[in-house]
MARVEXZA-272279 format. One record per residue: z, y, x of N, C-alpha, C, O in turn. Coordinates in steps of 0.001 Angstrom, whole numbers, padded with zeros to 6 digits, always signed. Atoms other than C-alpha are relative to their C-alpha. Example, Ala and Ser with C-alpha at 12.3 -4.5 7.8 and 13.67 -1.06 7.14 Angstrom:
// MARVEXZA-272279
+000000-001190+000890+007800-004500+012300+000000+001200+000900+000665+001181+001936
-000060-001190-000820+007140-001060+013670+000730+001090-000770+000899+002198-000261
This chain:
// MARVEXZA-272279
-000014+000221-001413+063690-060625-099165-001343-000540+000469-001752-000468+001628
+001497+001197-000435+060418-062732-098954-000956+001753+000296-001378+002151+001383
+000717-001184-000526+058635-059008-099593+000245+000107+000797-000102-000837+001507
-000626-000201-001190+060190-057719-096961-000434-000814+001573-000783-000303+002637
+000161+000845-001687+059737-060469-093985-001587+000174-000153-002228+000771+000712
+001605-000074+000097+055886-060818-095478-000401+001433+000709-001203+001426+001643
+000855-001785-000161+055113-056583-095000+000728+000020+001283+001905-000072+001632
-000391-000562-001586+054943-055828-091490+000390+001221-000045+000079+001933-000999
-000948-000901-000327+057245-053127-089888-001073+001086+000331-001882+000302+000826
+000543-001150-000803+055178-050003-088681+000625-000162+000818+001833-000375+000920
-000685+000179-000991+054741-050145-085361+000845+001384+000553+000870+002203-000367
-000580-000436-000211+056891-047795-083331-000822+001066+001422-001435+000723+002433
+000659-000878-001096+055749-044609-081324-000079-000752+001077-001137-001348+001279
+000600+000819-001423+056402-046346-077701-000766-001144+000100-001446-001395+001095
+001142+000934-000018+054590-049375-078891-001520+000486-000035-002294+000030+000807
+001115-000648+000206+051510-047325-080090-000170+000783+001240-001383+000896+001420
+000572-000355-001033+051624-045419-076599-000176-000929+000932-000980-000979+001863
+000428+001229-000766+051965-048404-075293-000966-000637+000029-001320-001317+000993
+001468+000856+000032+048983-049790-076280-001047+000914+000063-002190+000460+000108
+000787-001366-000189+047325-046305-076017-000225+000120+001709-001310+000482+002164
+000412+000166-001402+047994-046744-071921-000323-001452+000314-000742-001739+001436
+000972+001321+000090+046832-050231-072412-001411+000014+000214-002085-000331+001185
+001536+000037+000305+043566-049758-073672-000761+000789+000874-001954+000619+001122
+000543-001110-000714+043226-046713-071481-000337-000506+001190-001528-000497+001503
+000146+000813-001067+043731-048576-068324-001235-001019-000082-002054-001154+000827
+000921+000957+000021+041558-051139-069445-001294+000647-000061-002341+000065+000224
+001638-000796+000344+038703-048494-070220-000039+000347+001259-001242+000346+001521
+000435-001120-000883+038901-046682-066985-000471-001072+001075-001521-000976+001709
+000772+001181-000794+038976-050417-064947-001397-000091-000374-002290+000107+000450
+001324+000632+000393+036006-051470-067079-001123+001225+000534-002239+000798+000831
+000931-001135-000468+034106-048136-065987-000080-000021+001844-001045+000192+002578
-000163+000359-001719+035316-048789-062160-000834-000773+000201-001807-000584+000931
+001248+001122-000386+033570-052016-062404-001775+000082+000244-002633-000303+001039
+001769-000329-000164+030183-050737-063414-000020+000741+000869-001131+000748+001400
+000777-000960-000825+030212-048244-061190+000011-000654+001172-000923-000314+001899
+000139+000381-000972+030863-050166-058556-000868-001406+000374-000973-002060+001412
+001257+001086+000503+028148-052802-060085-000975+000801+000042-001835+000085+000554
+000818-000784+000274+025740-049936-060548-000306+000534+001706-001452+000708+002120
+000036-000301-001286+026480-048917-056807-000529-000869+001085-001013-000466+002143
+000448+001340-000490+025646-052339-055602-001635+000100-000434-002492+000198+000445
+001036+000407-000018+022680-052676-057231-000968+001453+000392-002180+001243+000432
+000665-000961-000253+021458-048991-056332-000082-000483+001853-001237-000434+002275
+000303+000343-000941+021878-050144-052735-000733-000860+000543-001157-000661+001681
+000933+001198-000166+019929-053258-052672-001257+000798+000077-002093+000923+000972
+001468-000788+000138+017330-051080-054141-000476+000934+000765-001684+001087+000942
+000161-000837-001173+017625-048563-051653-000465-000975+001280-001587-000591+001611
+000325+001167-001050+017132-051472-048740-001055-000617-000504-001877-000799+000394
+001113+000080+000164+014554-052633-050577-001764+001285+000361-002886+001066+000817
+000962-001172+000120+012534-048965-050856-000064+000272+001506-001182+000093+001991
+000313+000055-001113+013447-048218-047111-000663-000937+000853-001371-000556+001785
+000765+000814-000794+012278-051610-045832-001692+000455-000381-002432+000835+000526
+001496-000607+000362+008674-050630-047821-000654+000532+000562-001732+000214+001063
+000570-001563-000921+008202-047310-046332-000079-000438+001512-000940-000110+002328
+000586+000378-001143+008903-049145-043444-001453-000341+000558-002366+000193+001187
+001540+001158-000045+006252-051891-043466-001155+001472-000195-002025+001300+000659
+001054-000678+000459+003834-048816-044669+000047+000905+000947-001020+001478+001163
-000091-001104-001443+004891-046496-041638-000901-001063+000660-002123-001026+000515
+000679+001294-000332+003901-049751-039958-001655-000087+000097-002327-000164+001125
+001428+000484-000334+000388-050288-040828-000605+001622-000531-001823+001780-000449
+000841-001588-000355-000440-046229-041390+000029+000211+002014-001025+000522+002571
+000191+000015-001177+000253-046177-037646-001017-001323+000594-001651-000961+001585
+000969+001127+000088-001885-049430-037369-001488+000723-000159-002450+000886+000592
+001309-000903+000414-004444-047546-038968-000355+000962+000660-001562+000897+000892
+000420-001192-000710-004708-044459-037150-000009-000454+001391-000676+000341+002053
-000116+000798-001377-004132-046667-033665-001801-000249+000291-002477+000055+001273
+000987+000730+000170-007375-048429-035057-001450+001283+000059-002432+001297+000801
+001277-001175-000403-009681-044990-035724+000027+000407+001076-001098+000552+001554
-000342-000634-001429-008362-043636-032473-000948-001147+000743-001895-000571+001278
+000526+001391-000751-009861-046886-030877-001463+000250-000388-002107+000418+000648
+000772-000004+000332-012911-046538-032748-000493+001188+000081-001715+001326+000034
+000839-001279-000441-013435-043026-032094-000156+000515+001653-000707+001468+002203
+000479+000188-001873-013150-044053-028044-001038-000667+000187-001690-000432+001204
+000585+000901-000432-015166-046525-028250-002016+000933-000624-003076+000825-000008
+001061-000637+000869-018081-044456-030600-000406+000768+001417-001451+000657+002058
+000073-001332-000738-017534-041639-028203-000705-000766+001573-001618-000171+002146
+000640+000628-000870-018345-044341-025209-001165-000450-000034-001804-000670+000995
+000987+000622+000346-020926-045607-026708-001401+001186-000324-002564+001012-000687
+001740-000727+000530-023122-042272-027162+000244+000843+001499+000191+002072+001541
+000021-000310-001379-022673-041816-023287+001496+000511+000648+001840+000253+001801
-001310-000347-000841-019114-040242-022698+000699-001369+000716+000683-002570+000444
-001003+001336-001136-016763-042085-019740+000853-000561-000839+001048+000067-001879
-001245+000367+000141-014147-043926-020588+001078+001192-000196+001458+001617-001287
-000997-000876+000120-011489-041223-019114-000965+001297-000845-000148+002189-001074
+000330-001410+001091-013403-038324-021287+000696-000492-001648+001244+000050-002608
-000471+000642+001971-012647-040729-024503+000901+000256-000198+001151+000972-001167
-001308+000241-000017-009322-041258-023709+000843+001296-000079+001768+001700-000783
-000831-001885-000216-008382-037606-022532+000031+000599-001235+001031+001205-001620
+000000-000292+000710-009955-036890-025537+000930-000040-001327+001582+000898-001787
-000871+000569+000846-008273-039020-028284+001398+000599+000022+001949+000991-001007
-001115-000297-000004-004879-038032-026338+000319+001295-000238+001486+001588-000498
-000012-001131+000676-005674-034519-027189-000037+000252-001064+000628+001204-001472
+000335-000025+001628-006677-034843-030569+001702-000605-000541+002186-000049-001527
-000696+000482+000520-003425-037117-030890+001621+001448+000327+002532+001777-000434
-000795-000767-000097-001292-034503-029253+000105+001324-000641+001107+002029-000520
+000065-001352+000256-002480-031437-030957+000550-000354-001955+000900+000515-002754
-000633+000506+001109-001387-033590-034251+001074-000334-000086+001508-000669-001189
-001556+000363-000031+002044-034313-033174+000431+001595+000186+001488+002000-000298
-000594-001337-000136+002165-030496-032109+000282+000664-001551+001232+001405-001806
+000498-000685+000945+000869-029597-035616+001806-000684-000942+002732-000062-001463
-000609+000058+000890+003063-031595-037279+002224+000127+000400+003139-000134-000381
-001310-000312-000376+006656-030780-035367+000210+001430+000196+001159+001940+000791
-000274-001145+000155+005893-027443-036040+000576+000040-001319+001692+000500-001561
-000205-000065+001245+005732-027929-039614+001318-000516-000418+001862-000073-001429
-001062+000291-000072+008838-029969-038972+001257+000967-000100+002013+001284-001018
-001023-001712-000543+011030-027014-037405-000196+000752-001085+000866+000978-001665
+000239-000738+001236+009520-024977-040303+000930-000484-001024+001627+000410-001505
-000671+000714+001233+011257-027006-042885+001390-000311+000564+002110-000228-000430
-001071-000092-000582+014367-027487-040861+000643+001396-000034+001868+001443-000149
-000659-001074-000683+015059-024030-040134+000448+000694-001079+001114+001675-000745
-000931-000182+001060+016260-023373-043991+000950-000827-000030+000831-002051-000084
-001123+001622+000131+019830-024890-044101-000113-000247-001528-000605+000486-002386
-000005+000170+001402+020343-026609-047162+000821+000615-001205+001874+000989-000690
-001102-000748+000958+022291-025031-050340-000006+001920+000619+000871+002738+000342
-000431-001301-000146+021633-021583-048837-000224+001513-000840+000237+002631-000606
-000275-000613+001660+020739-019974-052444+001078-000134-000267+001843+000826-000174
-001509-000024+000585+023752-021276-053704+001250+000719+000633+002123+001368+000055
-001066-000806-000762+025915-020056-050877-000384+001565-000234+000493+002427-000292
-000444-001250-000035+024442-016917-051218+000171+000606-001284+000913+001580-001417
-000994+000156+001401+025019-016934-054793+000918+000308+000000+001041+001498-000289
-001286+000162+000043+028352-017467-054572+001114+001153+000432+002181+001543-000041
-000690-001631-001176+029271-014318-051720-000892+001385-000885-000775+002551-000507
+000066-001127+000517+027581-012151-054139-001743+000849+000884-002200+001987+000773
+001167-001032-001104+024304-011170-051560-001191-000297-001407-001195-001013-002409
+001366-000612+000406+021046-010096-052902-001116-001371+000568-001178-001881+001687
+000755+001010-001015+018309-012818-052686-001052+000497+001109-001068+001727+001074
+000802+000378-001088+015811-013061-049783-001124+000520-000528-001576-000095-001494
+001522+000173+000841+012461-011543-050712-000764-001067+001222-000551-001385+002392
+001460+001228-000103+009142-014173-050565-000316+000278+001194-000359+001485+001434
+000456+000059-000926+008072-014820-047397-002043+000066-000446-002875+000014+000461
């Protein structure tokens, strides 16, 4: 009898699935957590990287404010008026906002995923522009 009580019983199928949706549960929480630890700290970092780009939008417009200024003042200084500087600059600044909201629209006017979609329906690709 002493054998006996000493040697443990094999445990029993529903115990062993039992501890099979135990452990399972516990794996899939513990993976919830990081991800939602991993998600946290990808956002910080994101709020960090956007504030950056901020600050650096920031003083690139600073900067180009500053040549603009310095190329009125140059331009005054080797006889042009005032309003010639100015007209000027605002041309130069406008024909750079034109330039670059073209290039904008350009890059807009592919929607996104539209390889894959046409992938998918079977079409023929697009020849090279």
């Amino acid at each position: 009898m002493t054998t006996e009580a000493t040697r443990r019983s094999a445990p029993s199928l529903g115990q062993v699935l039992g501890r099979l949706l135990g452990e399972g549960r516990q794996l899939v929480a513990d993976y919830a957590e990081l991800t939602v630890l991993d998600a946290r700290r990808a956002a910080i970092r994101l709020a960090w990287i956007l504030g950056a780009v901020l600050v650096a939008a920031v003083l690139v417009v600073t900067s180009w404010m500053g040549l603009v200024a310095a190329g009125i003042v140059f331009a005054w200084g080797q006889g042009a008026s005032w309003p010639i500087a100015l007209g000027v600059a605002a041309l130069i600044n406008l024909i750079a906002a034109g330039a670059l909201g073209w290039f904008t629209f350009k890059l807009a006017k592919e929607l996104p995923f539209t390889a894959l979609l046409r992938q998918l329906r079977g079409k023929d690709p697009e020849p090279p522009q």
